[in-house]
N, C-alpha and C positions, 0 to 999 in steps of 0.2 A: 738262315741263321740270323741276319741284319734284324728280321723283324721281333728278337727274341728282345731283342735292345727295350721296348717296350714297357718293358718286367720291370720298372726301375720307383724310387723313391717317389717323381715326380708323379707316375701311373698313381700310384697309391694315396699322394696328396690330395688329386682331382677327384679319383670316387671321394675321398672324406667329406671333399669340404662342398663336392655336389649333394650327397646325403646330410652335410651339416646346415651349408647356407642356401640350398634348394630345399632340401625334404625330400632330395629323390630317393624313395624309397630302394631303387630299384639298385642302386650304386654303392647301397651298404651289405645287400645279398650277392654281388659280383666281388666285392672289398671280403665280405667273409669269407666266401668259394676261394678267391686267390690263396688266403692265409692258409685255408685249412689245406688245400694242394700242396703248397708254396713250403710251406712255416711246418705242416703239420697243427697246426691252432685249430682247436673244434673248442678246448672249455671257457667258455665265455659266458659268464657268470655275473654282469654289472648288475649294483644293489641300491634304486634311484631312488632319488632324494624326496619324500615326503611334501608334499604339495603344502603341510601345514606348518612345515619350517622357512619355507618363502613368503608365505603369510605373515607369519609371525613376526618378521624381519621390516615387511613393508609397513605393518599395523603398527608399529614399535614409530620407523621414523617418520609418519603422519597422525601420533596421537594426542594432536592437537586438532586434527580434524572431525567434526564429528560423523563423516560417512565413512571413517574411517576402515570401519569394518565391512562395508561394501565394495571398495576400492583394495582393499587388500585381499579378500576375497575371489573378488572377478578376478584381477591384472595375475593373482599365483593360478589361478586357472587358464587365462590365456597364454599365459609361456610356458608351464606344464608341459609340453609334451615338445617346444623348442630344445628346454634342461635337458630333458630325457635323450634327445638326441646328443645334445652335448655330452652327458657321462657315456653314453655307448663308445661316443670316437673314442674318450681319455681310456676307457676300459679295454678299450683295441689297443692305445697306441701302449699303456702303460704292458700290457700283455705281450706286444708283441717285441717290443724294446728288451723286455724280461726272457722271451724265450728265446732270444737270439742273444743274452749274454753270456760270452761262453766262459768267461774270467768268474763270475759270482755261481753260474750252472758246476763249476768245478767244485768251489769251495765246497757249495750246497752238497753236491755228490760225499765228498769224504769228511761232511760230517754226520750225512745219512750212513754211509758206512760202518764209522765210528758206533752208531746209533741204534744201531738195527743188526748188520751184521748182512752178510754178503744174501745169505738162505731169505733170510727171515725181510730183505728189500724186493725179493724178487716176488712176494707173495704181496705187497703192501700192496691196496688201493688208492691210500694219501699217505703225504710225506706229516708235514709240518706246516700243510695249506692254513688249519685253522689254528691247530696246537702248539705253541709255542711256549708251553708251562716250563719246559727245561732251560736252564739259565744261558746256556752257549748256542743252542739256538734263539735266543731272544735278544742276546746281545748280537748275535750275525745278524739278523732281521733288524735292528736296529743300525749297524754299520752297513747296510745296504740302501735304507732308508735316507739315512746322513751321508751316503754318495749321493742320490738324487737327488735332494733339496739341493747339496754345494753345485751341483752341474745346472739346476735349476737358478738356482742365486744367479750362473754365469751366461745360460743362455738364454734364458726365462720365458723358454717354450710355451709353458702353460700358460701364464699370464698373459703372453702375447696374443695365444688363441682364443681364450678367455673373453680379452678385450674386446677385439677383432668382431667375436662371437654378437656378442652383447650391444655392440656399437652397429652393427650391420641387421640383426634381427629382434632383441628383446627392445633398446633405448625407443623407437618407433612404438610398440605398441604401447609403452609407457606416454609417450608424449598423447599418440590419439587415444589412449585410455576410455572417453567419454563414447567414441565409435563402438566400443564392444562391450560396455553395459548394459543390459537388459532394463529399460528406462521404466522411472515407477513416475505414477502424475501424484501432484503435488500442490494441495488447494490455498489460497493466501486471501486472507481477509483485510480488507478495510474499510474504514466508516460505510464507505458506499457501493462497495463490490466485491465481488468474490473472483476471482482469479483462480482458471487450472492450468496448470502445465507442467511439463515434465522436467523431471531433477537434471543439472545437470554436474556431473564429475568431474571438472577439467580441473590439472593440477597445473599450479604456478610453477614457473621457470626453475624457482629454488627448489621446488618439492622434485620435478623430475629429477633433477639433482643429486640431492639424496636419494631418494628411493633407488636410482639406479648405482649410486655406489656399493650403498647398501649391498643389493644383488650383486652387481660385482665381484666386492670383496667377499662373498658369503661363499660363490662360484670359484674363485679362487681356491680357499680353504678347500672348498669339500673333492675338486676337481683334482688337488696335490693328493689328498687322502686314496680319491678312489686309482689315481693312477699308478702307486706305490704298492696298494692294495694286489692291483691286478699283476703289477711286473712280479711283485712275491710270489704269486700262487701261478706264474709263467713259470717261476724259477723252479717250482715243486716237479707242476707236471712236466717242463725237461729233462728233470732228474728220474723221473720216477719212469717216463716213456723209455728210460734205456735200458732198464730191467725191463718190459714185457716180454 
């Protein structure tokens, strides 16, 4: 029984942040197997952030530069699939925070009741996952949203991880930037010779700077979004797995 002890918060941090700040692939399919055992969790649904909105972001605060568009380019290409890993953990953690709360899975219950009707939940496929056209559920889904942010303001989870994230794996490829450019040559004339060599990328101390708050703060934003995102549509199927 001692070794059940195992099962705990701590287990569950370790896969994360081995598949967040490793890429071990292997510790996000043993982290998904627990949940879905564990939790009951199988729908997991993260909706990742466009390669051409980090772009956009980096091109914005270097457009004084004029490689500007090469550099923003490559750099939303090499952390591309670092981001990705980061919304899958928010999309787990935000999911599974949602399907373990039993105080909002109640509410959500008897206003599906309210809603539907005892007969007509037991046939549903989805509650309110996407639909929130009705005014009492948009105002619920908004008071459950303005719980997170306020517990967010106090423990600022996301942010922390965010940082952590960024400061451990993205801030590096930003600084050696010039290491993972695809180098183009580049001819320079003068009175008396011609000169070839290849471009080089390196961003100034201030530019790493901004570019990476930039990121940051983008990661922020969208990291709250999709975690909020995911605990709602935990809170659905909750409610909705107790009708099957």
């Amino acid at each position: 029984m001692e070794a059940l002890s195992v099962k705990t918060p701590d287990m569950y941090r370790g896969l994360r942040d081995k598949f967040l700040f490793g890429n071990d692939i292997n510790s996000i399919y043993i982290l998904l197997a627990l949940y879905d055992l564990e939790e009951n969790i199988s729908s997991i649904y993260p909706k990742y952030m466009s390669k051409n909105d980090i772009k956009k972001k980096i091109k914005y605060v270097l457009m004084n530069r004029d490689d500007n568009e090469i550099i923003s380019r490559s750099l939303s290409d090499i952390i591309h699939e670092d981001i990705n890993r980061l919304e899958l953990c928010f999309y787990l953690e935000g999911y599974k925070h949602g399907f373990t709360n039993k105080k909002w899975a109640n509410i959500l219950e008897k206003k599906a009741l309210d809603f539907y009707g005892l007969e007509e939940l037991y046939r549903r496929t989805h509650l309110f996952h996407f639909n929130i056209s009705d005014k009492l559920i948009s105002d619920l889904k908004r008071r459950c949203k303005r719980e997170i942010d306020n517990r967010e303001k106090r423990d600022r989870f996301i942010e922390t991880l965010v940082y952590t994230f960024t400061n451990k794996v993205i801030k590096k490829k930003i600084v050696e930037l010039d290491k993972y450019i695809n180098k183009q040559l580049r001819m320079d004339f003068d009175f008396h010779d011609i000169r070839i060599e290849e471009e080089k990328h390196y961003l100034q101390d201030e530019e790493v700077d901004k570019v990476y708050l930039s990121i940051v703060n983008s990661l922020i934003k969208k990291m709250k979004i999709i975690y909020k995102e995911a605990y709602w549509y935990a809170l659905n199927d909750k409610v909705l797995g107790m009708y099957y």
